[in-house]
C-alpha positions as CSV (number, residue, x, y, z in Angstrom):
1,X,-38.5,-12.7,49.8
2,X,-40.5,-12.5,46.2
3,X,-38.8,-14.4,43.7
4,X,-40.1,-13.0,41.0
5,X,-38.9,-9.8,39.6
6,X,-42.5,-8.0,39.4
7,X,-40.3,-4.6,38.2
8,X,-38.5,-6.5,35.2
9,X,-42.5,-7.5,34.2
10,X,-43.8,-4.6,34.6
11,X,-41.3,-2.3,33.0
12,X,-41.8,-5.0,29.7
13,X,-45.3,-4.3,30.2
14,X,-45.4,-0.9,29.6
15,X,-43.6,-1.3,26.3
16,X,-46.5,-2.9,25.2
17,X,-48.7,-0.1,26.3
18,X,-46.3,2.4,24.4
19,X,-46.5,0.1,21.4
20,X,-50.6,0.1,21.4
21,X,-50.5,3.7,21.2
22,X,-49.7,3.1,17.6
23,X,-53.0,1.3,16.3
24,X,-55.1,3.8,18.5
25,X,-53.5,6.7,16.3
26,X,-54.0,5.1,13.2
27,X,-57.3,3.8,13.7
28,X,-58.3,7.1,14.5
29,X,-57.7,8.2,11.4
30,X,-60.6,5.9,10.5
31,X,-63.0,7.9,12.2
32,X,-62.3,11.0,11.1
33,X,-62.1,9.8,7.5
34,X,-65.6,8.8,8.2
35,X,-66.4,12.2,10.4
36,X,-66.8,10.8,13.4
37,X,-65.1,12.3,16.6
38,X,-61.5,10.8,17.0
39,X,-61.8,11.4,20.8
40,X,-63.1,7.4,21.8
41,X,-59.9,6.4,20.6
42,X,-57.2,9.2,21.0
43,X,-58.2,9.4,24.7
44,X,-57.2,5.7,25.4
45,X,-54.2,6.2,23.5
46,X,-52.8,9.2,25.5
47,X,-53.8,7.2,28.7
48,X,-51.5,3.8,27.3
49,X,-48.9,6.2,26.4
50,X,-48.6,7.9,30.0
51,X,-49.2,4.3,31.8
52,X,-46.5,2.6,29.2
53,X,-43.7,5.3,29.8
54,X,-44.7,5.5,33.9
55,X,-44.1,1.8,33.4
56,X,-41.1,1.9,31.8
57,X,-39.4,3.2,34.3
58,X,-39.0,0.0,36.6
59,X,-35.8,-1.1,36.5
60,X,-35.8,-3.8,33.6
61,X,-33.8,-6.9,34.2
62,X,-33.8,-10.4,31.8
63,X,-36.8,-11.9,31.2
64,X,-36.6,-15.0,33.4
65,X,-39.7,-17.8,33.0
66,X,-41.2,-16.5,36.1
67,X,-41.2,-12.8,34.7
68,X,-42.4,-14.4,30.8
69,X,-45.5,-15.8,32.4
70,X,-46.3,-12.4,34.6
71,X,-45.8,-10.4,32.1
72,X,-47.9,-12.6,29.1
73,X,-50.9,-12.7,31.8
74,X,-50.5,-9.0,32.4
75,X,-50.6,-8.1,29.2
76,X,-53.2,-9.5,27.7
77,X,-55.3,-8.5,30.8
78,X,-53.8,-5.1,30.6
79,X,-54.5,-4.4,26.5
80,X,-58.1,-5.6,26.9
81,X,-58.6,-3.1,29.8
82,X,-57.4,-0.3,27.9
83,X,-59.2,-1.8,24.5
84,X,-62.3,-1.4,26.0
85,X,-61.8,2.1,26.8
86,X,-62.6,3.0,22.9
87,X,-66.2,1.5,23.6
88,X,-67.0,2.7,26.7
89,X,-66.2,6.8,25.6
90,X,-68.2,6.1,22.8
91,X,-70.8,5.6,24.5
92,X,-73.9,4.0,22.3
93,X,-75.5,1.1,22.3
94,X,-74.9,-1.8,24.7
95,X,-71.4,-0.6,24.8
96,X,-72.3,1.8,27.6
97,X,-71.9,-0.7,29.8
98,X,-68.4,-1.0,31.3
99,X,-69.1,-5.1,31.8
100,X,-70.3,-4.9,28.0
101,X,-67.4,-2.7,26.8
102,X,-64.6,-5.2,28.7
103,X,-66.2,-8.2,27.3
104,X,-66.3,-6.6,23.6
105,X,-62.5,-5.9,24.2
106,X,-61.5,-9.3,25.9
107,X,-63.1,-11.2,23.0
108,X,-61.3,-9.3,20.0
109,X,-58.1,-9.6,21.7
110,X,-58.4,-13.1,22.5
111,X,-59.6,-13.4,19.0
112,X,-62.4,-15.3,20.4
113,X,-65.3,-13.0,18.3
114,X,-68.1,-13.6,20.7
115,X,-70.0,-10.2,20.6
116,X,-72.9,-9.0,22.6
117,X,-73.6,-6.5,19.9
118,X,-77.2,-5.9,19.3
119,X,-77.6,-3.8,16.6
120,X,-74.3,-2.9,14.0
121,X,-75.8,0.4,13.3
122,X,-75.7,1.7,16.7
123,X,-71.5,2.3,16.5
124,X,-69.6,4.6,14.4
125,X,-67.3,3.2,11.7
126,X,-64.0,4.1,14.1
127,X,-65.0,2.2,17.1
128,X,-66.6,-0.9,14.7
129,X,-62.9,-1.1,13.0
130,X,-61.2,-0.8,16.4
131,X,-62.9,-4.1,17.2
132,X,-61.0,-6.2,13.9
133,X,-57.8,-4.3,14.9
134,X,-57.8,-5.7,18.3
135,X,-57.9,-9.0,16.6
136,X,-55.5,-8.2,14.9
137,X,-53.3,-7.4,17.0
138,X,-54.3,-10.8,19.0
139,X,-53.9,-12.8,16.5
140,X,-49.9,-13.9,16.5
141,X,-49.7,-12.4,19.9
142,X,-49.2,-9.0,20.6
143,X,-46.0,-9.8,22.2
144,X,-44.5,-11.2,18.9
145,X,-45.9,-8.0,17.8
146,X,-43.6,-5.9,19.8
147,X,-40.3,-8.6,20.2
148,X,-40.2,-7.4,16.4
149,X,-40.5,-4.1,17.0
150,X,-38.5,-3.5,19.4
151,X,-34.8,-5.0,19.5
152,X,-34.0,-3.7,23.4
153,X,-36.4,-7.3,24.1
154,X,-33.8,-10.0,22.6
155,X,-33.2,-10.7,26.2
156,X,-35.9,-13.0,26.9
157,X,-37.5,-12.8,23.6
158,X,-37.3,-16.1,23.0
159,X,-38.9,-17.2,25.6
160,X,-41.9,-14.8,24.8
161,X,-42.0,-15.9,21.8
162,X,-42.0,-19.6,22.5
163,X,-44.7,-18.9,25.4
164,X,-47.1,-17.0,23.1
165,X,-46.7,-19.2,19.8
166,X,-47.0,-22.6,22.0
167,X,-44.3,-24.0,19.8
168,X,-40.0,-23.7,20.1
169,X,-40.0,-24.4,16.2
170,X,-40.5,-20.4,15.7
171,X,-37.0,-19.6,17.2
172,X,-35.7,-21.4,15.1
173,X,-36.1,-19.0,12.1
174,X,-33.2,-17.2,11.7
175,X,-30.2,-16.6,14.6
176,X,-31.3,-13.7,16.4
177,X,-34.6,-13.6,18.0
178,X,-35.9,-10.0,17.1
179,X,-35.4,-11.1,13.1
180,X,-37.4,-14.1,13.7
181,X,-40.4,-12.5,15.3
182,X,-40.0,-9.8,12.2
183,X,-39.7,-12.7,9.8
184,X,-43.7,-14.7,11.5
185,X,-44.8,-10.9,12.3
186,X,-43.8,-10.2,8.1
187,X,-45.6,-12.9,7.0
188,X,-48.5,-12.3,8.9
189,X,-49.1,-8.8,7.7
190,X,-48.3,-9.9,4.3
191,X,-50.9,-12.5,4.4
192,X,-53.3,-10.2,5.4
193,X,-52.2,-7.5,3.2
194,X,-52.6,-10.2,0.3
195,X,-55.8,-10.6,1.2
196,X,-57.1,-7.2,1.4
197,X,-55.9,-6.6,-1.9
198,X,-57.3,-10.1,-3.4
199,X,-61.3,-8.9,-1.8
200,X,-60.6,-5.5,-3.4
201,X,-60.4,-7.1,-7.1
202,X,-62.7,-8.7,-6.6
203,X,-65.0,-5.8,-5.7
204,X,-63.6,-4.4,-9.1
205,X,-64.1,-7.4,-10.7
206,X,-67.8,-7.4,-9.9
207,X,-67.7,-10.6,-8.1
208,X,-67.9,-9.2,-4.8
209,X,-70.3,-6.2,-4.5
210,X,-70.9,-5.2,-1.4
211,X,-66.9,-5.8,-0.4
212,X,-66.1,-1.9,0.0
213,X,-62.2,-1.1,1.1
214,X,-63.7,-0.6,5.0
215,X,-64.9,-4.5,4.7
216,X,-61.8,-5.6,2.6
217,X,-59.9,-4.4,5.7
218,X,-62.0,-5.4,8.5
219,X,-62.2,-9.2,7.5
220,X,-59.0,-9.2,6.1
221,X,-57.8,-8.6,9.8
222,X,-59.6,-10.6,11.1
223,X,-59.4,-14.1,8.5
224,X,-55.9,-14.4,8.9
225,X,-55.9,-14.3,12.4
226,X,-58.5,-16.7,12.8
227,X,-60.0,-14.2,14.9
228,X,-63.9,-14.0,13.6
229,X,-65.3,-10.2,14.4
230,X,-67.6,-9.0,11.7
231,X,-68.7,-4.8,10.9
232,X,-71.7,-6.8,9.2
233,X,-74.4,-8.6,11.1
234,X,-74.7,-11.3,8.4
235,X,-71.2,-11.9,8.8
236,X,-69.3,-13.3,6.0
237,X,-73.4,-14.6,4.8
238,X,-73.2,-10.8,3.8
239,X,-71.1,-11.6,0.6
240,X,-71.0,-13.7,-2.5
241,X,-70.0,-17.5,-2.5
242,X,-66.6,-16.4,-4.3
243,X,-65.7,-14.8,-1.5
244,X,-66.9,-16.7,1.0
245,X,-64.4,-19.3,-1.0
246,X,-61.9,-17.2,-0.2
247,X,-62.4,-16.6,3.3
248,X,-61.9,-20.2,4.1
249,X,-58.9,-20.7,2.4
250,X,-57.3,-17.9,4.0
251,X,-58.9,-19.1,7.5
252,X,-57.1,-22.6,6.7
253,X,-53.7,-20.8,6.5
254,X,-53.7,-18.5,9.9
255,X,-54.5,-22.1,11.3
256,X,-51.5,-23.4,9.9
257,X,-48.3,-23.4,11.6
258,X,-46.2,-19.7,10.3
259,X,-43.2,-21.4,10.7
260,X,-44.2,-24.4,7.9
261,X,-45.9,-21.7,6.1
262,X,-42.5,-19.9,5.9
263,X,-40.6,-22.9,4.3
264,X,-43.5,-23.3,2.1
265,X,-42.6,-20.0,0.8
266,X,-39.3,-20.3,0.6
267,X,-40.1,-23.2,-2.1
268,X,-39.7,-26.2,0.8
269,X,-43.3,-27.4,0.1
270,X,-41.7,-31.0,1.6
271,X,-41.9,-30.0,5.5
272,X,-45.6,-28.6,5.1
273,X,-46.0,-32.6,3.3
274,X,-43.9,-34.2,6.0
275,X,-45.6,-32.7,8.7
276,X,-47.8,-35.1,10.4
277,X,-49.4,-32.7,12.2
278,X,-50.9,-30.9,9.1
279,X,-52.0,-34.2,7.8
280,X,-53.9,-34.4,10.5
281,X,-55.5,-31.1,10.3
282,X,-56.1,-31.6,6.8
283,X,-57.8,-34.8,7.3
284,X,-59.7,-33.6,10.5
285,X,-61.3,-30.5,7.9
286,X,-61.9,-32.9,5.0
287,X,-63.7,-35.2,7.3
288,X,-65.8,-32.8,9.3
289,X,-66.9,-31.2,5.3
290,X,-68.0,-34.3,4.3
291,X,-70.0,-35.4,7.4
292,X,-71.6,-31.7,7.6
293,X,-72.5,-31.8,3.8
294,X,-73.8,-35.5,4.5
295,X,-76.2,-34.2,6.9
296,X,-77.5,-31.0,4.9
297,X,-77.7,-32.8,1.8
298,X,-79.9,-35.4,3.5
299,X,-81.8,-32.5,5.2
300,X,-82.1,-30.8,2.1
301,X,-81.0,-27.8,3.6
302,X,-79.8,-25.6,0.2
303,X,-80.8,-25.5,-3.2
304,X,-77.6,-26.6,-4.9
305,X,-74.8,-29.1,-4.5
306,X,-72.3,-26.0,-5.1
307,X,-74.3,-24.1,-1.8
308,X,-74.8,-27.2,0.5
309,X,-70.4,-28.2,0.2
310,X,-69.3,-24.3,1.0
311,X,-71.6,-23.6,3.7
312,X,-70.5,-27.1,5.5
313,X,-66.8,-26.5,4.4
314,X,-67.1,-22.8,5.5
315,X,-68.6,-23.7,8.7
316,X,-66.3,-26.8,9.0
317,X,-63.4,-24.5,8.6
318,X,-64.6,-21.4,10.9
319,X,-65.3,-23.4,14.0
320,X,-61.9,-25.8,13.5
321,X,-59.7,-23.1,13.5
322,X,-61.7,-21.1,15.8
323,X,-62.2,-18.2,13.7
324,X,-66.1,-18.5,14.2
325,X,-67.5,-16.5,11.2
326,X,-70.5,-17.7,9.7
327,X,-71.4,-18.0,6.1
328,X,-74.8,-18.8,6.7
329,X,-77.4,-19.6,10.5
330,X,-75.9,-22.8,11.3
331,X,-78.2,-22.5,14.1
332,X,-81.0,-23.7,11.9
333,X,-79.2,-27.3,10.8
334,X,-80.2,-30.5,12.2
335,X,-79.3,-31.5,15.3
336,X,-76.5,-34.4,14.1
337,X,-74.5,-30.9,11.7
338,X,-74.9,-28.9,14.8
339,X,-73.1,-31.5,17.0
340,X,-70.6,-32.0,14.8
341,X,-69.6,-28.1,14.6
342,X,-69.8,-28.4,18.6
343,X,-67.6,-31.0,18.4
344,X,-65.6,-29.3,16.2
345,X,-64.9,-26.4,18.3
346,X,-62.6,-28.8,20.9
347,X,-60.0,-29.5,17.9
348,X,-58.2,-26.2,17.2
349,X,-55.5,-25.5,14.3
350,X,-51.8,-26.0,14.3
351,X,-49.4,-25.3,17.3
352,X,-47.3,-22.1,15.7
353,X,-50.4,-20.7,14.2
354,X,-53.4,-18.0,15.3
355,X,-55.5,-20.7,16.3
356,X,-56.9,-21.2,19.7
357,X,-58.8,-24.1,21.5
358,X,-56.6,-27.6,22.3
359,X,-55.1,-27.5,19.0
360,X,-54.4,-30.5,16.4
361,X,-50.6,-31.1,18.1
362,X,-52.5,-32.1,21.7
363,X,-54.5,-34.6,20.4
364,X,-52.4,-36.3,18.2
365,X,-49.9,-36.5,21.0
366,X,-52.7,-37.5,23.5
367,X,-53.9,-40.0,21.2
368,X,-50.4,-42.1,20.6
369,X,-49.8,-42.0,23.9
370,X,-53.2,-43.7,24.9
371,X,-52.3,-46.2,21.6
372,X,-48.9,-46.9,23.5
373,X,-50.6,-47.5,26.8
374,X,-53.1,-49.8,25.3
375,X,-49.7,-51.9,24.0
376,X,-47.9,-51.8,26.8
377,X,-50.4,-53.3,28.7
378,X,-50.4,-56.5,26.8
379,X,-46.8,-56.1,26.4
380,X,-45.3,-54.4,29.3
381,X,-42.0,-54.9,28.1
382,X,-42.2,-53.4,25.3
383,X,-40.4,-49.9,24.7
384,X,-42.3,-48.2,22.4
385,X,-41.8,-44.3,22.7
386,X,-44.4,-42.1,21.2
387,X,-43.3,-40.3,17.7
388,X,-44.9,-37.6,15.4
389,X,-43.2,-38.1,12.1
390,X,-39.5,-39.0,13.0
391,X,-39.6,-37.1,16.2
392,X,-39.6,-38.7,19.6
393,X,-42.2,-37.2,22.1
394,X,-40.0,-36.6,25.0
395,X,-41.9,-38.3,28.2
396,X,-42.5,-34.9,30.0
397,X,-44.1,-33.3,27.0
398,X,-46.7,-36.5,26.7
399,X,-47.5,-35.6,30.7
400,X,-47.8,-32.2,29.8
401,X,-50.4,-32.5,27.0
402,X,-52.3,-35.0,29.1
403,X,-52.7,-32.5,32.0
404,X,-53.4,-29.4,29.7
405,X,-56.5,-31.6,27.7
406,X,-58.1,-32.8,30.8
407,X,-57.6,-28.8,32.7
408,X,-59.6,-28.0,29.6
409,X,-62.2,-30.4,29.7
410,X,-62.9,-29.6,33.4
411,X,-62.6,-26.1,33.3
412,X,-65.4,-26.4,30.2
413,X,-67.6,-28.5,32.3
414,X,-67.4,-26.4,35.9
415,X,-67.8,-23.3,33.5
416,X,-70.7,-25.0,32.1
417,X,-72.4,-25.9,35.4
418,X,-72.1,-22.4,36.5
419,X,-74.0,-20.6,33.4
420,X,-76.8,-23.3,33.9
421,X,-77.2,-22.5,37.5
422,X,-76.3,-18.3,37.0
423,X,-79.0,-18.5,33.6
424,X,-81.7,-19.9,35.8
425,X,-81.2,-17.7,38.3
426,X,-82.1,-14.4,36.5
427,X,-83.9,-16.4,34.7
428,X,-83.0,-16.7,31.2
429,X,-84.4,-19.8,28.8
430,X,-81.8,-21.4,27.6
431,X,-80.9,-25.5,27.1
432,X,-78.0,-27.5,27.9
433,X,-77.4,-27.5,24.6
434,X,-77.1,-24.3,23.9
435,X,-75.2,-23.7,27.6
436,X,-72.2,-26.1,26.7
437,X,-71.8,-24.6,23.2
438,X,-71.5,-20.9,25.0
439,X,-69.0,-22.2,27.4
440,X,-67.1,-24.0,25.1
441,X,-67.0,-21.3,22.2
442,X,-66.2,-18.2,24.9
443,X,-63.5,-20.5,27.1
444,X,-61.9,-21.9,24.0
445,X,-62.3,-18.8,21.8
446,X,-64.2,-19.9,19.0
447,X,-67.1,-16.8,19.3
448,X,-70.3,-17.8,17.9
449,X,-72.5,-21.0,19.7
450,X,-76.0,-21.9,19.5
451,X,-79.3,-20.4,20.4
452,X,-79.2,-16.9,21.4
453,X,-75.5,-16.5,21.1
454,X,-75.9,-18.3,18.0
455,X,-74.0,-16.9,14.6
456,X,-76.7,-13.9,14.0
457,X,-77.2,-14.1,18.1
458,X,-75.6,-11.9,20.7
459,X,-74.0,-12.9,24.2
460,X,-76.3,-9.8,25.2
461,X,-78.1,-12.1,26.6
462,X,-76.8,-13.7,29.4
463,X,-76.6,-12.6,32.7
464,X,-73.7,-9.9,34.1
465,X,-72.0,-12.4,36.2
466,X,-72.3,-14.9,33.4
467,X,-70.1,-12.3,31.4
468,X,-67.5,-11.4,33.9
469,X,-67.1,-15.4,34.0
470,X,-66.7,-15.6,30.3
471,X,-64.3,-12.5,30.4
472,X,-62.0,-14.3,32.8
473,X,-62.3,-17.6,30.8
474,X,-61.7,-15.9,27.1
475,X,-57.9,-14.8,28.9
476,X,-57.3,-17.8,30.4
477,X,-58.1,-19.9,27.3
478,X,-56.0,-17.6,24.9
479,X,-53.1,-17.7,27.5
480,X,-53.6,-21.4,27.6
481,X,-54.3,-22.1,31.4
482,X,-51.0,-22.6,32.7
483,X,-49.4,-19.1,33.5
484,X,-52.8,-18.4,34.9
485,X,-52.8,-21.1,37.0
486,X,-48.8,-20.9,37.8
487,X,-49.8,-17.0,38.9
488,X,-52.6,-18.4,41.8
489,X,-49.7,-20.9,43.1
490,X,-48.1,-19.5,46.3
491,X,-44.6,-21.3,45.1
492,X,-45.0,-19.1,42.5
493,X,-44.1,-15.7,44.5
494,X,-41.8,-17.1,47.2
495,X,-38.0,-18.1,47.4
């Protein structure tokens, strides 16, 4: 007998579908502004709107953690299936290819921003902004998304939303669980509605020239949600240094946790002070700037001292948070800035933010504990439980965090050992180097690496079954391993 309660999951499931029916309409509306054919993207919206109502039909239940870890997996399996559909029907380009199209689709919902675009031209102005608006949507978490949309999930929101914001400080908002997933999903849209409207004046204001409303909205969905896509093959090098400024600001704030972000606000500026964790994250960006502008100083990389600090910042920031747009070819730095950025790119933003890869919260938790073991074993009597701020770490949260960082690690080197052997089979120059940064950046969702798939590269490159790997590694790195994983355990589906 199956424990799990595949209807209640499934019937959940297609609510999302009915709800991605929405930004298929709307962005549309994009293409036929432009004079494009609608059809790419009105097709896959009738098909999510028949699959999402068949679905809703299953008998729903309450949302049990069995059924929460089903249905997250599903989903963000599901959407990118049906979010590559737009590509596909279009039919141009690279994006012909269904393996192409699914790994386009996978990588703007993970936010992840890896493309294997090969020429921006190629792809009407629709199907380009359909891209940022998966990001968009994967930003907070499609889920959260929908728990504020629709009220019918309160049973079992909570746990959704806990699952997908890696943090139980969100439900903690306000007293009912569909108002606090209105309240993050709010302040995410207002963020990047703020933003939108701050690139626009400063189109008017002639300090941003070639940032027309179609790129004030495209990176505006896809800054905030540290996400990284790009309608311009320069990526944000494509602008001024005023709003490249801006740009990493607004990438440090989707990498900070929504629910300090909402206190800050609200006029509590103290818990965003208080927070160790954003210390932390703070220092670990102020530290990386000043290394990176070190090294191209040194190198005498740019002209001006004003150019060399916001490209390393900018880059510092992308790859950090994960967001992975590039203000200028970091593939061109020396080899000790390059390392640093790879380096960079196993850190990750706050827990409760859009942020992907381990995140600040692991390590700091990883790293206290291995400080307390080093104690107790001059001192084995010692009790000395592990703290962030004036919080005790319970014991079973330190295990956790210990388990999750080394799954990472050596799901990032088998992943890595694969492409070298799958590259040199069909023959494909690449280095190690340039291997281990396209595992990590696809597996932890950063999007851009080095070489080839560098910032102005393309994953085009690499070998089919090299891209149905990183297709399956973008989900389960946005997921964050375990609901995978609890999905391939047997114990998982029986009694």
């Amino acid at each position: 007998m199956m424990r799990v309660r595949w209807r209640t999951s499934a019937s959940y499931l297609g609510t999302v579908l009915t709800a991605l029916t929405v930004p298929l309409v709307l962005t549309a509306g994009v293409s036929l502004v432009y004079g494009e054919s609608p059809v790419p993207l009105l097709a896959p919206a009738g098909l999510s709107l028949a699959l999402g109502l068949a679905l809703g039909r299953f008998e729903r239940g309450s949302l049990g953690p069995r059924e929460t870890y089903l249905m997250v997996s599903a989903a963000w399996f599901v959407v990118a299936v049906v979010g590559a559909l737009p590509f596909l029907l279009a039919g141009t380009g690279v994006f012909a290819d269904p393996v192409n199209a699914l790994f386009e689709s996978m990588s703007g919902i993970t936010t992840t921003g890896a493309t294997v675009l090969e020429s921006f031209d190629a792809h009407g102005r629709g199907v380009m902004m359909w891209r940022q608006v998966l990001q968009w949507l994967g930003g907070l978490g499609i889920l959260v998304l929908v728990v504020a949309l629709f009220s019918q999930l309160s049973v079992g929101g909570a746990k959704l939303m806990e699952t997908e914001t890696q943090t139980t400080d969100v439900t903690k908002l306000a007293p009912r669980i569909t108002q606090t997933a209105r309240l993050i999903g709010g302040l995410y849209a207002g963020l990047t509605a703020a933003l939108v409207l701050l690139l626009l004046a400063m189109n008017v204001g002639g300090v941003a020239p070639r940032m027309t409303p179609y790129n004030a909205v495209a990176h505006a969905l896809t800054t905030v949600s540290t996400a990284g896509f790009s309608p311009e093959p320069e990526s944000v090098g494509a602008f001024t240094p005023a709003v490249q400024w801006v740009i990493a600001a607004f990438m440090f704030v989707g990498a900070t946790n929504f629910v300090l972000l909402y206190h800050l606000l609200g006029g509590d500026a103290g818990r965003l002070v208080r927070s160790e964790e954003f210390r932390v994250y703070l220092g670990v960006i102020a530290a990386g700037t000043v290394l990176v502008t070190v090294f191209l100083a040194l190198d005498g990389t740019y002209d001006t001292v004003e150019a060399t600090v916001r490209h390393a910042a900018f880059q510092v920031v992308s790859i950090v948070t994960t967001t992975g747009y590039a203000s200028s070819d970091f593939d061109v730095w020396s080899v000790g800035a390059r390392h640093l950025l790879f380096l960079g790119m196993f850190i990750g933003g706050m827990a409760g933010s859009t942020t992907c890869s381990i995140k600040t919260f692991r390590w700091l938790v990883a790293a206290k504990a291995f400080r307390r073991n080093l104690l107790l074993a001059v001192h084995p009597d010692a009790v000395r439980p592990v703290r962030l701020g004036s919080t005790v770490v319970d014991e079973r949260t330190i295990r956790d965090v210990i388990a999750y960082v080394l799954l990472t690690l050596v799901i990032f080197g088998l992943l890595t050992v694969f492409i070298v052997v799958d590259v040199s089979r069909a023959s494909v120059a690449l280095d190690e180097f340039e291997v281990m940064g396209a595992a990590a950046s696809t597996f932890l969702n950063i999007g851009p690496a080095f070489g080839p798939a560098g910032p102005y590269g393309t994953y085009n490159v690499f070998p089919r079954s090299t891209k149905v790997a990183m297709i399956l590694l973008m989900w389960v790195g946005r997921i964050e391993i375990i609901p995978v994983l609890l999905l391939l355990t047997p114990s998982f589906w029986r009694s």
